[in-house]
C-alpha positions, 0 to 999 in steps of 0.5 A, spaced: 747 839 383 753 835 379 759 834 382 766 831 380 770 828 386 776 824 384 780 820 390 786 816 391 789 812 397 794 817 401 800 813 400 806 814 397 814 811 396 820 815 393 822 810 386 828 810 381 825 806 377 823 808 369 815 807 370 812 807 362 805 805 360 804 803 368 797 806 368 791 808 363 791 815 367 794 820 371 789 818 377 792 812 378 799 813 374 801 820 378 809 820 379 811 827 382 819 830 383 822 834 389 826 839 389 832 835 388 829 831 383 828 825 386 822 822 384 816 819 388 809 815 387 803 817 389 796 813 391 793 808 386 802 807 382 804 807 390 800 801 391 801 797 384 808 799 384 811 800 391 814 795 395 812 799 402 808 805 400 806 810 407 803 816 410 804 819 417 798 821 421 797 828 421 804 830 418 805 837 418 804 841 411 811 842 413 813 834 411 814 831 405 807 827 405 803 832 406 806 836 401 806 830 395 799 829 396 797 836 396 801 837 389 798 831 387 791 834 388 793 840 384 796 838 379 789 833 378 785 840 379 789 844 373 790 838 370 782 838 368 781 845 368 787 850 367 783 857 370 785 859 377 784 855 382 780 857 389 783 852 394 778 850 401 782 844 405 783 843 412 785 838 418 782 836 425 780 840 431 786 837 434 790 840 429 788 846 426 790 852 429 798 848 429 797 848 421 793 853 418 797 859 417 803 854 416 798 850 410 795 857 407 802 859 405 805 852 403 799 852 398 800 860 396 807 858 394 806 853 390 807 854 382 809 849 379 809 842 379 814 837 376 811 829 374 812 824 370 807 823 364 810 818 361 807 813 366 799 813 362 802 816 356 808 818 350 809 825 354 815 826 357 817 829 364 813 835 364 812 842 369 805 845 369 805 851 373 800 853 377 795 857 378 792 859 386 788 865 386 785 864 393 787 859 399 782 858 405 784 853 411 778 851 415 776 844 420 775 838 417 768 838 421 766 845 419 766 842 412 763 836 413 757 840 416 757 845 411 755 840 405 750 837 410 747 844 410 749 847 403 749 841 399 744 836 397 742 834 404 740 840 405 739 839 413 736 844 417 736 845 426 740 842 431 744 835 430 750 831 431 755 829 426 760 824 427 767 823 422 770 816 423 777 817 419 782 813 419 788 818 423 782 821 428 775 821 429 772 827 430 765 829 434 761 836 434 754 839 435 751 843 430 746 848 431 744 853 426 748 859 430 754 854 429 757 849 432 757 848 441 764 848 441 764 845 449 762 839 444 767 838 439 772 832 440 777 829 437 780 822 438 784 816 435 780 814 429 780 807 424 787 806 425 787 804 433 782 798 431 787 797 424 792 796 429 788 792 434 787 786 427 794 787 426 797 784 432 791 779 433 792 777 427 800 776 428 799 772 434 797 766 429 800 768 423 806 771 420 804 778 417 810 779 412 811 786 409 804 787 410 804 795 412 799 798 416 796 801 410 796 794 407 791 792 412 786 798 412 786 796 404 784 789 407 780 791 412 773 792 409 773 784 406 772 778 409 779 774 408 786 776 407 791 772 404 797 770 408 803 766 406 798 763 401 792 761 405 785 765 406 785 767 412 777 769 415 777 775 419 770 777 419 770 775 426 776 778 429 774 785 425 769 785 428 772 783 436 776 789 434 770 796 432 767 793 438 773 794 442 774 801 439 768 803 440 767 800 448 774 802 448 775 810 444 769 812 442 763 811 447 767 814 453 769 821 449 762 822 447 759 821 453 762 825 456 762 830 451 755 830 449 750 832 455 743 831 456 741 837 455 744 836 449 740 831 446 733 835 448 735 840 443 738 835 437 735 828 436 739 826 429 746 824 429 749 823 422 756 819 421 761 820 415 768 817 415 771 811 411 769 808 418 761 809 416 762 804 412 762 798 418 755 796 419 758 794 426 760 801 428 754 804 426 750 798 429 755 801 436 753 807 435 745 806 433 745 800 440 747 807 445 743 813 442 737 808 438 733 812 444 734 819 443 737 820 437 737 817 430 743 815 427 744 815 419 750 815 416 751 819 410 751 819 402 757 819 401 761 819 407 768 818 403 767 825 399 763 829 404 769 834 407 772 835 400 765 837 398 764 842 403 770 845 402 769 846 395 762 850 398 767 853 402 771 855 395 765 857 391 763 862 396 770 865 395 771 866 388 764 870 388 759 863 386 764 861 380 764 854 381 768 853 375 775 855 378 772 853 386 776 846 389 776 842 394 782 838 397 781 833 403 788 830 404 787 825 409 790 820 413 786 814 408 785 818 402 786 824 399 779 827 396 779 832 390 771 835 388 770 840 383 763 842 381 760 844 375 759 852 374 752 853 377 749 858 382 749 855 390 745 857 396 749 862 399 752 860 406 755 863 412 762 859 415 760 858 423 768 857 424 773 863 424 
């Protein structure tokens, strides 16, 4: 099955500056304006062209992010194919129930989106008007088991999964009838051991205006320059996921997930930006290595929007050419869309 996604950091910085020819697309050139007519930078142009460009942590749909990003993923959508969109999206357990009909509505209203082309080509400030025929809001973690199921992992019978994003982590057992929930949880995600190398780092040496999401960005390599000089941080990073893990995510889990639990599942599946860290997933392998398989998925950065855009294909009666899935998350916003084929048919396990 092919798949188009297309991501970009969840970041963005209100701007008056004249941004022309910044960018080669409009992937990495987005500039969106409010109601008021301010305009804003988003991902990849908030980043180049920003001086601290931000998020916060699970905003409601009420909140200015939260709305940027979603008109950002719109308007990538309609930008790529102008024919009615079919919307899936969603949020963690913790808040799901608080937002969905509130994030529904949000999306249902959205008409028409105003940005400023002129920063990847020779167009001028622009409106598109949007096209929403159909909006469903489901759990993040209902998403990610949807595309393991559905999509091209194809997985059958019991088994855990494990969502290590960068606001929330998330952990749930998943059984063919549906989800246990007794075992779902949601705890403090990637962005604990983030903040945790930013106050070890800080003890030596002066961060400077480097935010938060500046350090997330640096997180995965092995050295970050600070005041002009290389600075090693595999030792330090790798103190710190132990500590989260020790100290976040093992107590939750074992709590959460009984004995008796394993006797039916023996396979836990991690996805999330932290199923990229050879240390966690090494963490994880250490506690369950005998009960349980631990693999990480495929494409641990796209999984949820894939099941979302599942999610979507099913509500615009298996056309996939007007189905979307929007992933707005706390590190990246994830935008899939697929090509016009016939999918399994499914049953969403979460009302």
């Amino acid at each position: 099955m092919k798949k188009k996604s297309y991501s970009f950091p969840s970041v963005f910085e209100a701007t008056g500056m004249q941004l022309n020819s910044v960018s080669n697309d409009l992937l990495n050139g987005i500039e969106i304006y409010d109601t008021d007519n301010q305009a804003y930078i988003v991902g990849n142009l908030a980043l180049t062209e920003g001086s601290s460009p931000h998020k916060a942590i699970n905003s409601s749909p009420r909140e200015l992010d939260y709305n940027l990003f979603l008109k950002a993923g719109i308007l990538l959508a309609t930008n790529m194919n102008n024919r009615p969109l079919t919307v899936t999206t969603g949020f963690p357990f913790s808040t799901y129930q608080i937002y969905k009909d509130i994030a529904k509505e949000t999306i249902k209203n959205l008409e028409n989106i105003d940005y400023n082309p002129k920063t990847f080509s020779e167009e001028d400030r622009t409106r598109i008007k949007t096209n929403i025929q159909n909006v469903e809001i489901l759990p993040e973690m209902i998403g990610n088991i949807i595309a393991l199921r559905v999509g091209e992992h194809t997985k059958e019978g019991n088994f855990f999964v494990v969502s290590l994003g960068y606001g929330t982590c998330e952990a749930v057992l998943s059984t063919e009838s549906g989800i246990v929930h007794r075992t779902s949880v949601s705890i403090n995600g990637m962005q604990y051991a983030v903040e945790m190398l930013m106050r070890a780092l800080s003890t030596k040496y002066y961060l400077g205006f480097k935010t938060e999401k500046h350090i997330d960005m640096l997180f995965r390599n092995d050295y970050i320059i600070l005041d002009r000089k290389r600075i090693n941080i595999v030792d330090v990073r790798k103190a710190v996921l132990h500590r989260y893990y020790k100290e976040v995510v093992s107590p939750v889990l074992r709590k959460s997930f009984r004995d008796a639990d394993f006797e039916i599942a023996n396979r836990i599946y991690l996805t999330g930006g932290g199923a990229l860290f050879p240390e966690l997933v090494q963490a994880f392998d250490d506690e369950f290595n005998d009960i349980a398989s631990v693999e990480v998925v495929s494409n641990p950065l796209t999984l949820t929007s894939e099941g979302y855009s599942f999610n979507s294909i099913m509500l615009a009666g298996g056309d996939k050419s007007t189905a979307i899935g929007l992933d707005i998350g706390n590190a990246n916003t994830v935008l899939t869309q697929y090509e016009n084929e016939a999918v399994k048919d499914f049953e969403p396990t979460f009302s």
